[in-house]
N, C-alpha and C positions, 0 to 999 in steps of 0.2 A: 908350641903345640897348637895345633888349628883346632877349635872346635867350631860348629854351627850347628844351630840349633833349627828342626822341623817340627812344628806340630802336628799331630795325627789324630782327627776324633776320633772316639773309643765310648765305651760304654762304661758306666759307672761301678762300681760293687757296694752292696749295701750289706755291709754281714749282720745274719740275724742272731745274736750275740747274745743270751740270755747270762744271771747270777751264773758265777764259778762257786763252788766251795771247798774245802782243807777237811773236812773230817776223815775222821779214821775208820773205816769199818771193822764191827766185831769180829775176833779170830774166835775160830771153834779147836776145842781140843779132841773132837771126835771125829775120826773116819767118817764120811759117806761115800755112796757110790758115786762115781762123780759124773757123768750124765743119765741121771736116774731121772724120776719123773717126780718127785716132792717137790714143795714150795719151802722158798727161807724163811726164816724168822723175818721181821721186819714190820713195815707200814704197807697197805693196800695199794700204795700207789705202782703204774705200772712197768717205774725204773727208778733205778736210783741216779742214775749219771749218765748221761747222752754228748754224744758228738757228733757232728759231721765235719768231715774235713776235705778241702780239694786237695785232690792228691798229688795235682801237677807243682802248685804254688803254697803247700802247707796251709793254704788260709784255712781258716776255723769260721764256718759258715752259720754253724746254729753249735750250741752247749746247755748244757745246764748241768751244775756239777762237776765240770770236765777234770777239776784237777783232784775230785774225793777221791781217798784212795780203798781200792776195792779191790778183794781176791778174785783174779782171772778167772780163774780153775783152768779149764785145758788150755786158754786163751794162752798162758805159762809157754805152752808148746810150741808161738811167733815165734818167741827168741830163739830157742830151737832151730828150727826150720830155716830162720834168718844164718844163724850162725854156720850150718854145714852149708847152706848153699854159697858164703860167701868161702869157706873151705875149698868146695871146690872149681866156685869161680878163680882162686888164687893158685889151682893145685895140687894144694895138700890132701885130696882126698877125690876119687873121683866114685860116679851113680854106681857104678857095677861091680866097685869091689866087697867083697862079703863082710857081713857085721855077725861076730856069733853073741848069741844069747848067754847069760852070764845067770847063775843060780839065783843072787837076786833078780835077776830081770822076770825071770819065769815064774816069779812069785807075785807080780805085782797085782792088784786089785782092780774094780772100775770097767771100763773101757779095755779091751785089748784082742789082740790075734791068738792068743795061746801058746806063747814060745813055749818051749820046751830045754831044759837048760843043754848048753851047747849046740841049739837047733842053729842053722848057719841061713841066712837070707843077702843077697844082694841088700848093700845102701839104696838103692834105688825102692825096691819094694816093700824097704823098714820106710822110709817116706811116704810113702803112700799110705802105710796103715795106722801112719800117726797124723796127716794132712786127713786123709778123709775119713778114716774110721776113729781117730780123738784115742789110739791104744797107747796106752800106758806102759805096755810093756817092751813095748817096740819102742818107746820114748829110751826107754831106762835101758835099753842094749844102744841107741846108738849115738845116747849120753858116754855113758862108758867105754864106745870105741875111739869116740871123737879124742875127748879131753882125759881118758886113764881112767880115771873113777869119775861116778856123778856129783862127786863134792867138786872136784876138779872140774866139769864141766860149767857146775852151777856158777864158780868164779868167774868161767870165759863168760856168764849170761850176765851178770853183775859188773862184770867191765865192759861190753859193748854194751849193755843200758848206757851205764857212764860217758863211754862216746859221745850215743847220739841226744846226748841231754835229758836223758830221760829220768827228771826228779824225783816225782812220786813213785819211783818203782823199785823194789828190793825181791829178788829171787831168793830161793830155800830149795826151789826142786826143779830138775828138768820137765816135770809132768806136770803140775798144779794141782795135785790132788788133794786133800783137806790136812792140815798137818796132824800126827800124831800127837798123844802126851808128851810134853817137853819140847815140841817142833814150832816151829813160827809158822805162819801163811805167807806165802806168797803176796805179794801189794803191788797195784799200779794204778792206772788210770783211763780215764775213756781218752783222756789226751796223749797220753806214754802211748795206749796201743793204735791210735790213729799214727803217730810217728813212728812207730814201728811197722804198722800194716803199708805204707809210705814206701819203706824198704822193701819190702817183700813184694810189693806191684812189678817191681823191677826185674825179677826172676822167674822165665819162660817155665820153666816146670817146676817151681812152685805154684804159677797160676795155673796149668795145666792141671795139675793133682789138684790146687781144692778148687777148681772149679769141675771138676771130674762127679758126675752123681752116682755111680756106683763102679764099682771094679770087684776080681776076685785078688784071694791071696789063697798061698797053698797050690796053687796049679791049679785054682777053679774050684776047690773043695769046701771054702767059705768064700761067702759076698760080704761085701764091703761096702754100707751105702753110706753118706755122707751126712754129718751129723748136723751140715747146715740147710735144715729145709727150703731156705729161697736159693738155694744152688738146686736142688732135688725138684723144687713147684714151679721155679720158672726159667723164661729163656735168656734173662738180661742179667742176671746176680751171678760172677763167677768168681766169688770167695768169701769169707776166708778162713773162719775158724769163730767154733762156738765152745762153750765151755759150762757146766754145771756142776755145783755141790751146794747141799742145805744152806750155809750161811753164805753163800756166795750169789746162789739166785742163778736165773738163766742170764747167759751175757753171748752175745754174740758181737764179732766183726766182720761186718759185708761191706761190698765194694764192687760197684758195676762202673760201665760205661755206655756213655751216651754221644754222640754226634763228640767225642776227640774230646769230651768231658771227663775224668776218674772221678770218682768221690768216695768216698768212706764212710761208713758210717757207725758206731761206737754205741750198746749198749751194756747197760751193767746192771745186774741185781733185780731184772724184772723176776712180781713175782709168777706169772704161768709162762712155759715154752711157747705158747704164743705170742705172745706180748712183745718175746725180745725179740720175734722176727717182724712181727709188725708193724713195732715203731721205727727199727733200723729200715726198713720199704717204705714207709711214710716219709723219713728222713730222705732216703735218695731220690725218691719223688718229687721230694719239695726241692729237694734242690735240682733235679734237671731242669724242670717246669720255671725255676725261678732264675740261674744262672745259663752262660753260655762262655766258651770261648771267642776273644776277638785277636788279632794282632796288632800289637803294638808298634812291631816294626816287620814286615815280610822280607823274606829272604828275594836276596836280588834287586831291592829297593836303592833307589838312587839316593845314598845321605848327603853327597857332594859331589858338583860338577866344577870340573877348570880346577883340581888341586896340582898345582905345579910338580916339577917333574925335571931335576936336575939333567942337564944333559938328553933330555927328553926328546925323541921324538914321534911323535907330539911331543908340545912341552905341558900340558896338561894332561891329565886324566879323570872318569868318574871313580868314585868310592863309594860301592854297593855293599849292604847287610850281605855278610858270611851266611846267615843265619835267619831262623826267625825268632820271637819274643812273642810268646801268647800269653794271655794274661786271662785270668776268668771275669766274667765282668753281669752285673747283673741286666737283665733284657731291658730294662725300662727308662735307665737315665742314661745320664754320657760324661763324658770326662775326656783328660787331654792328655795326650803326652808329651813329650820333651826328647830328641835325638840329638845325644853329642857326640860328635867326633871327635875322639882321639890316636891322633897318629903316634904313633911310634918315633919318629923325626923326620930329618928332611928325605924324601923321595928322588933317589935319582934311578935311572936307567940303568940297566935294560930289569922292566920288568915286564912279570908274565901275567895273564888275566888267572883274574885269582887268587894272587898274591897276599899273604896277610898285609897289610899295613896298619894296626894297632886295630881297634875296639871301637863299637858302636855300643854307646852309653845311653839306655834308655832310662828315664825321669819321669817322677810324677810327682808335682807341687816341690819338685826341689830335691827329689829324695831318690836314690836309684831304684829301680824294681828291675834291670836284668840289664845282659852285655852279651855282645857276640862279637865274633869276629871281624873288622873293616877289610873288605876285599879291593883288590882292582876290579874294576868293570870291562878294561880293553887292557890287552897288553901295548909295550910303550917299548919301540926300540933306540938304543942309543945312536944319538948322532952321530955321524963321522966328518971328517975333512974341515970344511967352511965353517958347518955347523956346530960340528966340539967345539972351536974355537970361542962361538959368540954365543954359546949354551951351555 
C-alpha cells in the first residue's frame, strides 16, 4: 500500500462548548393547548437547554444543557416527518397517495386542519399541515396510515431514535402533545433534536414545507402560516419546527444557510415565544459570523504524481481527489492537515481517467476527519509488442 502524506493549511475550529447537563424535566399530567401562548412553570431564565450544531460535520459549536431531557411538544413531529420521508424515499409509500382521517384522528386537540372522520387528503398535503401549521390531527392520520395504529407508529419512532443514537430520547406519541392521566411525556434533547434535524436537511420537500411561510389547505378555504416566526420574519431561516405546551416552555429548531455553511440551532423551555426564536437567531448569528467552510482536500487535487503503473503506458500516472472534504473551521486560526493515500493495490493498465483506485485519507493530528475517492488524473494505456515484454 502506497501512502504519502501532503499538508494543506486550513483554519482552526475552536467550539464554543459550554456545561452539559442530565436532569429530567417535569412531566405534566394535564392537557394543554399545545402552541398556545402561556408560560411554563419554571425559573426566569430565557431557556433551558441550547445547541448549535454544524449540520455538514455534526460538530456541537455552542451547548448548554444539551443532553437535559425535555418535552419536545410538536418538535415530537421531526421524527415524523423524518420517518415518512425516508418511507418514501425507499418506496413504500409515495406524496400523492391518500391518507383517510380515522375517528380518533378528527378528535385530536391543539394545533390542527379540522379532519373530519373519514375526510381523505393526499400524504403530500397531510405534510404540509403538520410541517407548517404543527396540526395534530393530521399528525395522528398519517401516524395511522404509515405504521397501522399510532402505537405502532410510535415503536417505528423509538426505533429509528435508536438508529441514530439518539439517547435521551423516548416517544409516547406521534404529535407531542402534553400527556394525559396515566400517559408519560415525550423526552429528548436539544442534542437528540440537532441529530435528528441533521436528517431532515437532507429531504428537498421536507425543506421546502417548513421553510414555506404560508400555504392554504382545503382548496384555499383555510391558510396555514408557519408556526416558526423566523421562517415567517426573515429571508435566511428555512426551518424547522417549533413546539409548545405549559410544562414544556417554547422550544424551537431552526436552521439556515450561509456562504455553503448549514447550522442548526436547538432551543428548549424558553419561558416567552420570543425568546425561543431569539436565542435560536443569536445562535445562528454567532455562529456564521464566527465559523466558515474551508477544504481540506479539493476535488481534482493532485495527492500523487509518478504512482506506477503495471504494463503501463505511461508507466506512471497522477492520483487526484474523487472528491472534496470540507470541514467547518473557525475564521481566525489555522491548522493542518494530513492526505494519505491508499491504493487498493498494484495498478496495471489499461486504465481510464477517472478510475477508482482506493481512498484519499484525510487526518488531523493523527486522527481521520473524512475519505473520498483516489481517482486517475490521465488515462494509461496498455503496452503492446517490445513494450509488454519489459513493462
Amino acid at each position: 500500500m502506497i501512502r504519502t502524506t501532503v499538508r494543506v493549511a486550513a483554519l482552526a475550529l475552536v467550539a464554543l462548548t459550554l456545561s452539559a447537563g442530565t436532569a429530567t424535566a417535569r412531566r405534566t399530567s394535564r392537557p394543554n393547548a399545545e402552541e398556545g401562548s402561556g408560560k411554563p412553570r419554571g425559573s426566569a431564565a430565557p431557556y433551558h437547554a441550547y445547541l448549535l450544531m454544524d449540520a455538514g460535520s455534526g460538530l456541537v459549536l455552542a451547548e448548554e444543557n444539551a443532553h437535559l431531557k425535555w418535552p419536545p411538544a410538536s418538535m415530537t413531529k421531526m421524527m415524523l416527518m423524518l420517518i415518512v420521508a425516508e418511507h418514501v424515499r425507499d418506496g413504500a409509500n409515495k406524496w400523492d397517495e391518500p391518507v383517510t382521517t380515522s375517528r380518533r384522528a378528527s378528535k385530536m386537540g391543539g394545533s390542527q386542519v379540522y379532519l373530519k372522520d373519514g375526510e381523505v387528503f393526499p400524504l403530500n398535503e397531510m405534510m404540509q399541515a403538520i410541517i407548517i401549521h404543527s396540526a395534530n390531527d393530521a399528525a395522528l392520520a398519517v401516524a395511522e396510515h404509515i405504521g397501522g395504529s399510532s402505537e405502532a407508529f410510535v415503536d417505528l419512532m423509538n426505533e429509528r431514535a435508536h438508529e441514530l443514537g439518539l439517547k435521551d430520547t423516548t416517544y409516547h406519541s406521534p404529535h407531542g402533545l402534553p400527556p394525559g392521566k396515566g400517559q408519560e411525556a415525550d423526552l429528548t434533547s436539544a442534542y437528540d433534536l440537532a441529530v435528528l434535524a441533521r436528517e431532515l436537511v437532507k429531504y428537498p420537500e421536507i425543506m421546502k414545507w417548513a421553510g414555506t411561510k404560508e400555504t392554504t389547505f382545503r382548496g384555499g378555504a383555510m391558510i396555514l402560516r408557519n408556526t416558526n416566526r423566523l421562517v415567517r420574519d426573515t429571508n435566511w431561516v428555512d426551518g424547522l419546527k417549533t413546539g409548545f405546551y405549559r410544562e414544556a416552555g417554547f422550544c424551537v429548531t431552526a436552521t439556515a444557510t450561509r456562504n455553503d455553511v448549514r447550522l442548526i440551532a436547538v432551543v428548549l423551555g424558553s419561558t416567552r415565544k420570543e425568546d425561543s426564536f431569539n436565542e435560536a437567531a443569536k445562535l445562528l448569528n454567532k455562529g456564521f459570523a464566527t465559523y466558515k467552510v474551508i477544504p481540506a482536500v479539493k476535488k481534482g487535487e493532485v495527492v500523487a504524481n509518478d504512482v506506477p503503473v503495471q504494463q503501463g503506458k505511461p508507466k506512471f500516472v497522477r492520483i487526484v481527489a474523487g472528491d472534496s472534504v470540507n470541514v467547518l473551521a473557525e475564521k481566525t486560526a489555522k491548522r493542518s492537515f494530513q492526505l494519505e493515500l491508499a491504493l487498493s493495490g498494484q495498478l496495471t493498465a489499461p486504465l481510464a481517467v477517472g478510475a477508482k483506485v482506493g481512498d484519499v485519507i484525510v487526518k488531523e493530528d493523527g486522527k481521520e476527519i473524512g475519505r473520498v475517492p483516489a481517482v486517475t488524473g490521465d488515462a494509461v494505456e496498455k503496452a503492446t509488442g517490445l513494450l509488454e515484454r519489459f513493462f
